[in-house]
N, C-alpha and C positions, 0 to 999 in steps of 0.2 A: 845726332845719335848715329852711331855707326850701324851699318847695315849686317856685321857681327851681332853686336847686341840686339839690335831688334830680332833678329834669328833668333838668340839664345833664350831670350824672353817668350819668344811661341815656341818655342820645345819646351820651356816650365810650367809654360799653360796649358800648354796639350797633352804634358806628363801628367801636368796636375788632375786635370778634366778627367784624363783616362781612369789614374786613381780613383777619385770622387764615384766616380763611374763604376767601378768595380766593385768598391765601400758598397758602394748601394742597391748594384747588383746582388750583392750578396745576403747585404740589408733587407731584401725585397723576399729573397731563393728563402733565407731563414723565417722572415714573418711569415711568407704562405707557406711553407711545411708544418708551423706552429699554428697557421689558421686550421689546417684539413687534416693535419696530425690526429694518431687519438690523444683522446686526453686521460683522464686519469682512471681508474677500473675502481668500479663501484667497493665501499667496504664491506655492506653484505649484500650479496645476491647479486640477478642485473641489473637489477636499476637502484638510482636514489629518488626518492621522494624531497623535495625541495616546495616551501610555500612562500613567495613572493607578497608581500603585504602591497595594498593599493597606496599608489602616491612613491611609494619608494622609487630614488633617485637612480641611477648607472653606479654613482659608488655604492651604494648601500647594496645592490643589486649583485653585484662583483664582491660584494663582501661577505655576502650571502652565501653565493655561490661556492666562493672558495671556503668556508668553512665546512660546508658538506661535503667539501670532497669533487667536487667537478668541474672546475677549471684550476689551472695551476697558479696563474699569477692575475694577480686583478686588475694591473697595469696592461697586461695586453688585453685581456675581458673590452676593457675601455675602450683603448686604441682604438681596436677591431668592431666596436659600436660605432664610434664616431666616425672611421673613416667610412663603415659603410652605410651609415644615417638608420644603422638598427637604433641607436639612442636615444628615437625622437618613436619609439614603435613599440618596445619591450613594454607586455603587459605583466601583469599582477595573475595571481593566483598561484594553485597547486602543482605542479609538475611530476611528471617521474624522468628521469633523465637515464638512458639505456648508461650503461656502465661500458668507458674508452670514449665517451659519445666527444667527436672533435668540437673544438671552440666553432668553427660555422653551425655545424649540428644543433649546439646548446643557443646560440644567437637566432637559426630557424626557428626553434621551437619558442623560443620566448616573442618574438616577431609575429607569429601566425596563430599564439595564443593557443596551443595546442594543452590546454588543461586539464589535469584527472577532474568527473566529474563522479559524485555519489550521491545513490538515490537510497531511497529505503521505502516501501510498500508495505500499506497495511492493509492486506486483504478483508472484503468484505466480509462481514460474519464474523468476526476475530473477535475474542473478545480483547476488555482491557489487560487483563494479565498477560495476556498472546503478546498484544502491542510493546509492554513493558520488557517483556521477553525479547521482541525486535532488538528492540533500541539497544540492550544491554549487549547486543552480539555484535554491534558495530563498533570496531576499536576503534575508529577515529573519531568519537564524540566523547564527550568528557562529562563527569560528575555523575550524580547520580539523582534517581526519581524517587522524594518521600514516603511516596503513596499508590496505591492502583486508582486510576481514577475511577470515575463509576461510570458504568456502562453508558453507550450511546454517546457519551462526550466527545469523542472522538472521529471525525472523518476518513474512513477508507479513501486512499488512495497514495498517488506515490511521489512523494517530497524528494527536491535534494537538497541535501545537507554537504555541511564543509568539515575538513577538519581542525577540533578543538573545538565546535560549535556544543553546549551543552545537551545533554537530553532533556532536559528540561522545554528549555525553548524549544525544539523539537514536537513537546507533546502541547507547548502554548499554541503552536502554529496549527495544530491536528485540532486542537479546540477551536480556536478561529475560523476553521476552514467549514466544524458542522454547524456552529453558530450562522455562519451565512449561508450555507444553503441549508437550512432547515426552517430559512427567516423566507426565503423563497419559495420554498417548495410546500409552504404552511399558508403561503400567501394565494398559491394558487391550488388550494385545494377544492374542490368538488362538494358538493349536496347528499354524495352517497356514502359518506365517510361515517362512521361511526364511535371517532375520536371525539374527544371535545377540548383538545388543549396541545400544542409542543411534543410534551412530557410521553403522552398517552400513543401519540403519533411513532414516536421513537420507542417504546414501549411491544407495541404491536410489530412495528415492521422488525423487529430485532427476531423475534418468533419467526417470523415469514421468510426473512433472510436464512436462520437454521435450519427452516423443514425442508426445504429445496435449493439446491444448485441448479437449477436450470431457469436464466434469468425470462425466459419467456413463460416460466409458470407462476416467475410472483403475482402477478396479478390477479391468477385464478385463486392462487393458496388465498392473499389476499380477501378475496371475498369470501373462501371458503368462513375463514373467522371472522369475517362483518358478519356475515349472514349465523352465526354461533351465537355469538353476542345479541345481535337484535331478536334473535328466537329465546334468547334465555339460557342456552346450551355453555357450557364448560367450553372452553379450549380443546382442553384433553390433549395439550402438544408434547412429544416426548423432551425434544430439546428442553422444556422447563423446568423438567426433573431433572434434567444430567444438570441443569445450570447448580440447579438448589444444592447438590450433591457437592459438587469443584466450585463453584465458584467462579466458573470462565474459562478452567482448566481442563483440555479435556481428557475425555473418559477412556478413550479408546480401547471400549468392549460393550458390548449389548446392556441393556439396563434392566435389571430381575424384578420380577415379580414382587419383590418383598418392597424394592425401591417405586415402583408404581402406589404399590399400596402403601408407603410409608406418609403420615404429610409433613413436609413443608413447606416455605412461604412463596418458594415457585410450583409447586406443583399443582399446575392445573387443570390434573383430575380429581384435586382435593378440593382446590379453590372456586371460588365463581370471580369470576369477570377477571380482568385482567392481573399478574402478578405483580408486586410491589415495586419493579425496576425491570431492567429492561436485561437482557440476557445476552448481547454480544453489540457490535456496531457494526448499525445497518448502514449499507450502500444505496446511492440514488432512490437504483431501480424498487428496492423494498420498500422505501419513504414512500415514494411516489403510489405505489404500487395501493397503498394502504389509504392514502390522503381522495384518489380519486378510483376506487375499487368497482370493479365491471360491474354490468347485471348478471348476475347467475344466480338458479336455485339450488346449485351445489351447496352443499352440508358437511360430506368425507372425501375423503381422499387417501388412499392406500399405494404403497411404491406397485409399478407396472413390472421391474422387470429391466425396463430398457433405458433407465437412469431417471425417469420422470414419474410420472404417480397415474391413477387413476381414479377420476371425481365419480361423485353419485350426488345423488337427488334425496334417493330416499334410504332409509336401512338397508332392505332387501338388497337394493344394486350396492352397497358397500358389502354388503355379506358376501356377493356374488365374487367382486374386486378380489374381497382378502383371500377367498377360496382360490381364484388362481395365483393369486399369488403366493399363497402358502401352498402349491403343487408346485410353480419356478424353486423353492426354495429348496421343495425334496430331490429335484431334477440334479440340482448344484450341489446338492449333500451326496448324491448317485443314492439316495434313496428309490423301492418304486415308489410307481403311483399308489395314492391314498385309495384305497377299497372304496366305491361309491355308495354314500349313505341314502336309505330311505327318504323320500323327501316328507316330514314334518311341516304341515300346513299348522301354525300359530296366530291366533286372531292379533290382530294389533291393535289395542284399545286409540278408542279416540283420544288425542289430546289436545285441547285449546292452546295457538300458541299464545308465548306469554308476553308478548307484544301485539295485540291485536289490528296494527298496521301494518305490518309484516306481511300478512297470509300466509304463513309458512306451519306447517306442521311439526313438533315436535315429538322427536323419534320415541317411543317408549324407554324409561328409564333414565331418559335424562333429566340433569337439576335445573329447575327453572328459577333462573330471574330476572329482574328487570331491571331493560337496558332503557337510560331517557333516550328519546328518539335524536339525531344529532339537530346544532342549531344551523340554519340556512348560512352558508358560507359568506363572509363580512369583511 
């Protein structure tokens, strides 16, 4: 072979090479401008919402994607997974994808699993209509709820949910969750309880969760109505009325006098011992509070003033409570002071109380009955 031609054969492969070279220079300049480029601008708003089901494959994933609108082609999606070993990483779940967001962007966020997450909370005390009312305001759960369930069924606290997940399932898991700890919290009750059953347990603390927001006074409230109960005393709690009234709905405005005196089948200044159901759903703290309830000879309790209440013993010092507190109340109105009354000394008849293990006196004027004393915790 002439030393011509061997010449002219390396200038066609070195033309060639350079070609080749340039082809994929250029090959290379256009994939990464398409890798970090933006990508496509959200249709509504800035971002899109994208839900990645688990298991789904790089095609499906890129199929996905491009139908929402957030990458352009599904053939680079891939590439661009495989060549950078994102297609062995891409998780599953919810996404919001910012609107332009580039193909590395959208391959980060699937990599590092950066997924919308949704809670929803059922505040303590709520009843089940409240709950019902939750659920119905979150758009991304689907269907609908038959029925209110009945009070107490439900556990306070705060779930997450996905979207498309039913409300249904939603209030099966609320169920579930007071079933087990009411199976706990029932198990390790105390000797001072005045409950005899679940039912009764959640019954009481639903009262006690209403009367006060201040978790460091259930316990006091708490005994306030063991010690009501085992003396024979009424309840006499307001929340029973507004329950009987709504339904769980609430009232928001004072309760009249004519609604005191009215009866129904929660009103427990009408009723003796406990009402027929429970009035909202209780938290831990009020179950608890009720299952293993302090010592105290407290009996009333009247608001303080300073978001909390003040107990008493006997009549007298609740008389005394409501007196300042119905002088806070004319302070807040910019009423004056109330003119100071004569003090009226009234005998207070003896009354036996109506638990004679007890030793507790019952205040004049209350309705006495009788409470069995509880059974030794088992």
């Amino acid at each position: 072979m002439s030393v011509e031609r061997r010449s002219g054969r390396k200038t066609a492969f070195l033309a060639a090479t350079a070609t080749f070279s340039t082809f994929l220079i250029i090959a290379l300049v256009a994939a990464w401008s398409v890798f970090y480029a933006p990508g496509p601008a959200a249709r509504e708003g800035e971002t899109t919402v994208v839900s990645l089901p688990s298991g789904a494959g790089v095609s499906a994933i890129a199929a996905t994607l491009k139908s929402a609108g957030v990458i352009r082609s599904t053939d680079m999606f891939k590439a661009a997974a495989t060549l950078t070993g994102a297609d062995r990483k891409l998780r599953a779940g919810e996404y919001e994808v910012p609107s332009k967001a580039s193909l590395r962007s959208v391959l980060v966020l699937l990599v590092e699993g950066r997924v919308v997450r949704h809670y929803v909370t059922l505040p303590e005390g709520w009843s089940s209509a409240q709950a019902v009312e939750i659920l119905n305001r979150q758009a991304i759960l689907t269907g609908t709820i038959d029925a209110i369930p009945e009070e107490a069924s439900l556990w306070p606290d705060t779930y997450e949910i996905s979207r498309g997940e039913t409300r249904a399932s939603v209030i099966a898991r609320m169920r579930r969750a007071r079933d087990e700890n009411l199976a706990r919290l029932w198990a390790a009750r105390g000797p001072a309880t005045v409950v005899r059953t679940p039912e009764e347990a959640m019954i009481l603390a639903s009262i006690v969760e209403k009367e006060t927001g201040l978790a460091a006074e259930r316990p006091r409230v708490a005994a306030v109505f063991t010690n009501r109960l085992r003396s024979g005393m009424r309840l006499e709690s307001d929340p029973t009325i507004e329950y009987g009234i709504t339904r769980g709905v609430p009232l928001r405005r004072g309760l009249r006098r004519s609604e005191l005196d009215r009866p129904n089948a929660w009103n427990t200044y009408q009723i003796d011992g406990l009402p027929p159901t429970a009035i909202s759903n209780p938290g831990r703290d009020a179950v608890a509070a009720v299952l293993n309830p302090p010592s105290t000879a407290d009996i009333f309790f009247v608001a303080d003033g300073s978001g909390g209440h003040a107990f008493a013993r006997t009549y007298q010092e609740h008389l005394a409570n409501v007196a300042r507190w119905r002088e806070i109340e004319r302070r807040r109105a910019g009423l004056p002071p109330a003119a100071p009354e004569a003090p009226v000394v009234t005998p207070v008849p003896e009354v036996p109380p109506a638990n004679p293990t007890s030793g507790m006196a019952v205040p004049p004027g209350a309705r006495v009955t009788t409470i069995p004393a509880p059974a030794p915790a088992g």
